[in-house]
C-alpha positions in Angstrom: -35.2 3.3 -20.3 -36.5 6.1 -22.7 -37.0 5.7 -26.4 -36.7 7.7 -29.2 -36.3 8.0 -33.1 -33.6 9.5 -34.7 -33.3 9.6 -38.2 -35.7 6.7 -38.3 -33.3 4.8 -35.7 -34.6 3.9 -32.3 -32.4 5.5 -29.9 -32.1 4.2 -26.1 -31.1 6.4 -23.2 -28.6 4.7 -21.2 -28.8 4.2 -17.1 -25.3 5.8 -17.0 -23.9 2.1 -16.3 -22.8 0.5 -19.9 -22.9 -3.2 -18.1 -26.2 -2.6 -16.2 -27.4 -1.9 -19.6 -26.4 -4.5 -21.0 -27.6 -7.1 -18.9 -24.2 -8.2 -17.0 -24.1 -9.7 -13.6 -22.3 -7.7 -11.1 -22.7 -4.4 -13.5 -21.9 -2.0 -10.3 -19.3 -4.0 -9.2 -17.9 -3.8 -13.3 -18.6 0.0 -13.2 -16.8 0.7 -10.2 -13.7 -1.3 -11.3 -13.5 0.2 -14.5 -13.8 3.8 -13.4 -10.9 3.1 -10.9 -8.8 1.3 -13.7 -9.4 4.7 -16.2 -7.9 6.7 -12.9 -5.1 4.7 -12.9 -4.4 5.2 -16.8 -4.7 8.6 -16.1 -2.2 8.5 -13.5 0.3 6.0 -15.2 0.3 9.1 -18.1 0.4 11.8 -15.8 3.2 10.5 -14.2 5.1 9.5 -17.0 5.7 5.7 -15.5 6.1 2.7 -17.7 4.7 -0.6 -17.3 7.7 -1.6 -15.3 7.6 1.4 -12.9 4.6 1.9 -12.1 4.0 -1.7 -11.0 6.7 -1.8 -9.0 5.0 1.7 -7.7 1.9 -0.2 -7.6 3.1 -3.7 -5.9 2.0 -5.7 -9.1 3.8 -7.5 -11.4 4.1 -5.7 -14.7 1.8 -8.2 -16.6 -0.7 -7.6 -14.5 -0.5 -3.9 -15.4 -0.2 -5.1 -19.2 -3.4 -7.0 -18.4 -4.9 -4.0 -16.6 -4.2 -1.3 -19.8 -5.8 -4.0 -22.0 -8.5 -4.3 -20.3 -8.9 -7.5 -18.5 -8.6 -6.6 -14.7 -10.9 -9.8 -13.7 -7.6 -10.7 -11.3 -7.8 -7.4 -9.7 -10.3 -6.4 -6.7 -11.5 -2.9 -6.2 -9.5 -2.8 -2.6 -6.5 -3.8 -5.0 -7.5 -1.1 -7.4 -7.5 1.6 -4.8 -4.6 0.4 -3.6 -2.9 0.8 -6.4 -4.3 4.5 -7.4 -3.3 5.4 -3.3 0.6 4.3 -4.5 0.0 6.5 -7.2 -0.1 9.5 -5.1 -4.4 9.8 -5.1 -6.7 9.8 -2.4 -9.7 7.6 -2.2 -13.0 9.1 -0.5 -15.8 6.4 0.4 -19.5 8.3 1.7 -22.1 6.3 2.8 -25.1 7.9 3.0 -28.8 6.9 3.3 -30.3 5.5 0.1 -33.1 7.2 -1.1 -34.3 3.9 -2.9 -35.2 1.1 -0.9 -32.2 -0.4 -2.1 -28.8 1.8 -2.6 -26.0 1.2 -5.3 -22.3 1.7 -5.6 -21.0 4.6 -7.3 -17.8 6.0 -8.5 -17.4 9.6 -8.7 -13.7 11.1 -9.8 -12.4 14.6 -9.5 
């Protein structure tokens, strides 16, 4: 990570993942699912849809969508995420590609 002052405060560039940053286990895996719960926000508002209507769009139970706008989507997978966002009316791309590192990582890219 690269270091810097800035007004006499040392300023950290990030890796562009928050959670690996910070340390937590399964920070791609956190990444990823955040990303696709932002897209589905986005959608929710887009839409217009309510709680109520856009879990029943969805196939979740409305507090599970409460839960998801608050932020705690732990109950959720990221199949069940992108489920969700392809109910919405959104496509979900997955490439694979060789990783130029030894080891490759997930990433989410939106439109």
């Amino acid at each position: 990570m690269k270091t810097r002052l800035v007004e006499n405060v040392e300023v950290h560039r990030g890796s562009g993942n928050v959670f690996a940053d910070l340390g937590l286990a399964d920070a791609e895996k956190l990444a990823i699912k955040t990303g696709l719960v932002i897209e589905i926000r986005k959608a929710m508002r887009i839409l217009g849809l309510t709680q109520q209507a856009a879990a029943k769009r969805m196939g979740i139970t409305q507090p599970k969508v409460s839960d998801m706008m608050r932020g705690d989507f732990t109950n959720l997978s990221e199949r069940k995420l992108m489920d969700c966002l392809t109910r919405l009316g959104y496509d979900i791309e997955i490439k694979v590609r060789p990783a130029r590192a030894e080891t490759g990582h997930l990433m989410l890219a939106t439109a």
